[in-house]
Structures are given as structure tokens and as C-alpha cells.
N, C-alpha and C positions, 0 to 999 in steps of 0.2 A: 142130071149128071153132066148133061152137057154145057151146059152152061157155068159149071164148075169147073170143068176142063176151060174153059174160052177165057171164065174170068183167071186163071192160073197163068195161061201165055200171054192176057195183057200185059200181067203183072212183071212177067219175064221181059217182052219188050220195053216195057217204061224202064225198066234196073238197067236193059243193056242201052239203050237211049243214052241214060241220063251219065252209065259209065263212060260212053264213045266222047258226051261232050264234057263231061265233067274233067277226063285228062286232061285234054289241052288248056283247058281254060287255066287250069294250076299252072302248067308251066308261062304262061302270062310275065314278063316281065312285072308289071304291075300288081301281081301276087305275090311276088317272089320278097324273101327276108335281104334282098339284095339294094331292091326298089326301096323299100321298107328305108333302109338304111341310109342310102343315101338320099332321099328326104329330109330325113330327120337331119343329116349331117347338112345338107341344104339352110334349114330353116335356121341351124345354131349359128352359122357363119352369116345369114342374114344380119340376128340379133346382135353378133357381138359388132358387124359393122355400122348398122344404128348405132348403138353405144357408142362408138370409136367417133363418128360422125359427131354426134351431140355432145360430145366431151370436147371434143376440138371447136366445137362453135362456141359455148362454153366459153373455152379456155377465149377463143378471139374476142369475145364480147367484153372479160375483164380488162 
């Protein structure tokens, strides 16, 4: 029985562990739908300037 009880309190400690570090970790910049977002806005403004770039060399080449 005792060993019932001890494995019950590991089990409480590892949930309250893993909640103590699991908050902050979410608020993480780099988690957030904010980061998220401006990446992706990031990567699109890359693409279109390739584009813009190779269309004007392109254009200088004819």
C-alpha cells in the first residue's frame, strides 16, 4: 500500500513539474501565432523580392 501512496505523489510531482515548466515555455516568443506569422510574412516578401530581382535582370539582359 505504501508503495501505492509513493507511486501516486511521483505522479503528482511530475504533472506539477512539467505544468511549472510547460507555462512559460508557451509564452516563448517563438511559440506564439505572432512569431508564427511574421515569418511566414518574412519568407513571402523574400520570394516576391527574388522575383522582382530576376525579372529586372531579365528585363536588363534583353
Amino acid at each position: 500500500m505504501n508503495s501505492n501512496n509513493d507511486s501516486s505523489l511521483h505522479n503528482e510531482s511530475i504533472i506539477s513539474q512539467f505544468t511549472k515548466q510547460a507555462i512559460p515555455f508557451t509564452q516563448l516568443s517563438e511559440h506564439s501565432n505572432q512569431y508564427g506569422l511574421n515569418t511566414l510574412m518574412y519568407q513571402i516578401l523574400m520570394i516576391i523580392c527574388k522575383n522582382i530581382e530576376s525579372h529586372n535582370l531579365l528585363r536588363n539582359i534583353s
